[in-house]
N, C-alpha and C positions, 0 to 999 in steps of 0.2 A: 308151693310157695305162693302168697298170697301175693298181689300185686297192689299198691296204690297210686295212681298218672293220673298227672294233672289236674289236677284238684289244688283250690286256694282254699287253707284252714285256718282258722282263728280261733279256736275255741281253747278252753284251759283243759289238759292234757287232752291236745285232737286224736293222738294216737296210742295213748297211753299204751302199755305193756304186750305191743307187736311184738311176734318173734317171727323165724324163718320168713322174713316179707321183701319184698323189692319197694322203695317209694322213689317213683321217677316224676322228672317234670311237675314237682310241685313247688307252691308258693306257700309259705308259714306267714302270714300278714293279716290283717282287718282291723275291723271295728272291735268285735270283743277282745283284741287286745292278750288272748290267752296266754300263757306260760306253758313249758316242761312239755312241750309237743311230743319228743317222744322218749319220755322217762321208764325206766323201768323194762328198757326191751333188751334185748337178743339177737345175733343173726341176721343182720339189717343188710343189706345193698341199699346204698341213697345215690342217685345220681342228677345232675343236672339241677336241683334244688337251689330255691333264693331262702333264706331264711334271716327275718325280722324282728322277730319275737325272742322275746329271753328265755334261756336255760333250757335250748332244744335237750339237748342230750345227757341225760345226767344217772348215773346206774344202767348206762349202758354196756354190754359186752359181747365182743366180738360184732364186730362192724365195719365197712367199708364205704367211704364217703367220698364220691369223686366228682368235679366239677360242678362245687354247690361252691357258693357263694355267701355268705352271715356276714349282714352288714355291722354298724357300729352301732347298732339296737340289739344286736343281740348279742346280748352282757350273757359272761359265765357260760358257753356256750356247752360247752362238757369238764363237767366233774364227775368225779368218782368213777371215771369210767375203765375198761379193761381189754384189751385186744382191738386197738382201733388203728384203721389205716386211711388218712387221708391224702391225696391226692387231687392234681391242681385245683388246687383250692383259694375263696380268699376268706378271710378272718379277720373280721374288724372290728370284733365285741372287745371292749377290758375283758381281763383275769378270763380267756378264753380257752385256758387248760390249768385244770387245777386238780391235784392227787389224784392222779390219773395212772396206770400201769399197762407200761407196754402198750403205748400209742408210736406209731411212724407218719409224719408228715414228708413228702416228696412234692417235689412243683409246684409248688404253693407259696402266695407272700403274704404276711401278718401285721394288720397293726392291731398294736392290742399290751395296752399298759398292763402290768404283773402279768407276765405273759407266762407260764408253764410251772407254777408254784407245786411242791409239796409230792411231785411226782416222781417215779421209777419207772424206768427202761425206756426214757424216749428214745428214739432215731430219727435225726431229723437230715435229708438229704435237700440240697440243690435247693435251696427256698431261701427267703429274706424276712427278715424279723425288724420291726421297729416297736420297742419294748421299754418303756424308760426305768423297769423295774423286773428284770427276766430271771427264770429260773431259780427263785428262792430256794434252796435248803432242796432240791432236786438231786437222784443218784440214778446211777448207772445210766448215763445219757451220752449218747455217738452223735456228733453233729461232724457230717461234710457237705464243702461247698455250701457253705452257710455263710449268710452276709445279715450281720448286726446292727442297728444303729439304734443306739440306746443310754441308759447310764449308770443305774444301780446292777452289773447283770452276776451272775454265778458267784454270789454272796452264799458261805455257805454249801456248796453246792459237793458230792463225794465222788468218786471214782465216775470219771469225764473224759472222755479222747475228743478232740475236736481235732480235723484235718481239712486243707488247705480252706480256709476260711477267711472271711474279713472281719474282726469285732474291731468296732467303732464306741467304743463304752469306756465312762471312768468306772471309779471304785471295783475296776473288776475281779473276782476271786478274790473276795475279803473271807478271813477262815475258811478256805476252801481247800479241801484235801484227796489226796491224791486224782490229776487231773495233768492230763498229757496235752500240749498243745502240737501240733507239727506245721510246717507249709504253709505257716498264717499271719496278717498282720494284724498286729494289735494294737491299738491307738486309745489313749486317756490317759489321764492324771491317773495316780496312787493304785497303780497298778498291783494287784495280788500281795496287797497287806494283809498280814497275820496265816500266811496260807503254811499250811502240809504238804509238801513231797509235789510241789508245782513244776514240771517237768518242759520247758519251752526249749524246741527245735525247730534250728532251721529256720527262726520267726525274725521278723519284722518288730519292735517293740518302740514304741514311740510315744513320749508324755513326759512329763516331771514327776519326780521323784515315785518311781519303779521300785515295786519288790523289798519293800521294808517287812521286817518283823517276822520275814519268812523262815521255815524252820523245813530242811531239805530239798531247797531250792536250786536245780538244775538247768542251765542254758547252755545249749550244745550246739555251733557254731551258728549263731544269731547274730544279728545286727540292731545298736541300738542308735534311738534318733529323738536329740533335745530332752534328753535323758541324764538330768541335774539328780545330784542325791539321791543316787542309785544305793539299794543295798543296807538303808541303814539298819543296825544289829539283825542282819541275817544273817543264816550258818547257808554258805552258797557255794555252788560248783558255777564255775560259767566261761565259757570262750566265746568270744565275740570279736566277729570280723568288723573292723573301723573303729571308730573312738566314740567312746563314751565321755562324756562332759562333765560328770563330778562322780564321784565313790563317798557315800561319809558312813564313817565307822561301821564297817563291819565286821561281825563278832569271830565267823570261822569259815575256815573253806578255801577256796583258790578261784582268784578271778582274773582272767588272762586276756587281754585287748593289744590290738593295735596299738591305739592311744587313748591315753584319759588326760584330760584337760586340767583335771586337779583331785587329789588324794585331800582331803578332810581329814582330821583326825583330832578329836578332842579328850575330855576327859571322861565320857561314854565308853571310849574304843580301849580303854587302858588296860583291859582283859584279854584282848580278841588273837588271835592265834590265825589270820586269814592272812595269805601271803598275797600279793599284788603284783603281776607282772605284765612289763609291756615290752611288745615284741619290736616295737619301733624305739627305740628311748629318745632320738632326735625328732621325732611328729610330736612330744607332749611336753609337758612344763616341768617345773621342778621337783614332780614324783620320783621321777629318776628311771631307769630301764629294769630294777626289778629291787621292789621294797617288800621284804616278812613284817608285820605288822607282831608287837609284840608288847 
């Protein structure tokens, strides 16, 4: 295995198309300014590395990146890339993972606008993300102990477990399908509009107006918080411990709360087949202690 330490590169691909190699303790920075340091490689070990320069990584496969560093100069940092494991890491480029397969990020925090677009099999453990644009049209993605703060994120996004986690995002899971939450809170406005078979447990849900337009929408003993115009024309399952603040027209399903502060109902809902029950009838208002919507 070939070794590269310590060494400061700059030039436009300094390492182009390395395979079985170790690069330690080096610096990606200078004058010439180069690009794509090491595109087109293989079988990499990087460890300890600063990286400055844009599009280190791009057709990379199989590699291990631990305790480097890529500031907020180095844009696009890895695309197209395949078996990558990084490790306490930090990432500060934009669009710093993009249609990528089967990358895992562990101990690591991210800033990095359009942060994981177009990609499959990430795993992202114990790390923090600030993203105002995350995970576009991204599948098969396991995120735990994951802390989010952002705002366009899992637009889009397919078959997704996330567990005990913090997302701090609106618009989240806009057409997004099938996608498990567990153990997590989740905070923004217009929460999981238009989504498929969104599956929340156990969660924290907190924002205005939640969970419209959704089609197999599941909440399994959740709590919601300043959570107006919840539901509207969703087909929903949901128990939820404490009170929810409004319900407006929902098309089908069963949503069962403590208390809800007010049932909606106009000439949208004049179809919906969703029955309403509250397990308190004296905690809410004039919903009543158990209304079928019909």
């Amino acid at each position: 295995m070939t070794t590269y330490e310590n060494l400061t590169l700059d030039e436009e691909r300094a390492l182009y198309g390395i395979h079985d190699a170790q690069v330690k303790h080096c610096v990606f920075d200078g004058p010439a300014d180069g690009e794509s340091a090491l595109k087109e490689t293989r079988d990499l070990s990087v460890s300890d590395c600063s990286f400055k320069l844009r599009y280190p990584f791009w057709h990379t496969h199989r590699a291990v990146i631990e305790r480097c560093e890529m500031t907020d100069t180095c844009r696009a940092a890895l695309w197209y890339d395949e078996g990558i494991t990084i490790e306490d890491c930090t990432l500060g480029g934009i669009k710093a993972v993009r249609e990528c397969r089967n990358v895992t990020i562990r101990h690591s925090e991210i800033v990095s606008p359009e942060f994981g677009w177009f990609s499959q099999g990430l795993r992202i453990e114990d790390t923090k993300l600030v993203a105002e644009y995350a995970f576009l049209k991204t599948s098969g993605m396991t995120l735990t102990n994951f802390h989010l703060d952002g705002k366009y994120s899992f637009q889009y996004t397919k078959d997704v477990v996330i567990k005990d986690s913090v997302l701090n995002t609106k618009d989240a899971f806009w057409h997004s399908e099938n996608v498990t939450v567990m153990d997590s809170v989740v905070k923004g406005e217009y929460l999981g509009w238009y989504s498929k078979n969104l599956h929340l447990i156990r969660c924290k849900i907190i924002g205005t107006q939640p969970l419209c337009y959704a089609q197999g929408l599941v909440l399994a003993d959740c709590t919601m918080e300043d959570t107006d115009l919840s539901f509207e024309r969703s087909d929903v399952e949901a128990t939820v411990r404490g009170e929810i603040l409004s319900v407006k027209d929902p098309m089908s399903g069963l949503i069962t709360a403590d208390a809800i502060g007010e049932v909606i109902l106009d000439e949208a809902a004049k179809d919906s087949t969703c029955k309403i029950t509250i397990r308190s009838a004296d905690a809410c208002s004039a919903a009543g202690a158990s209304r079928t919507l019909s």
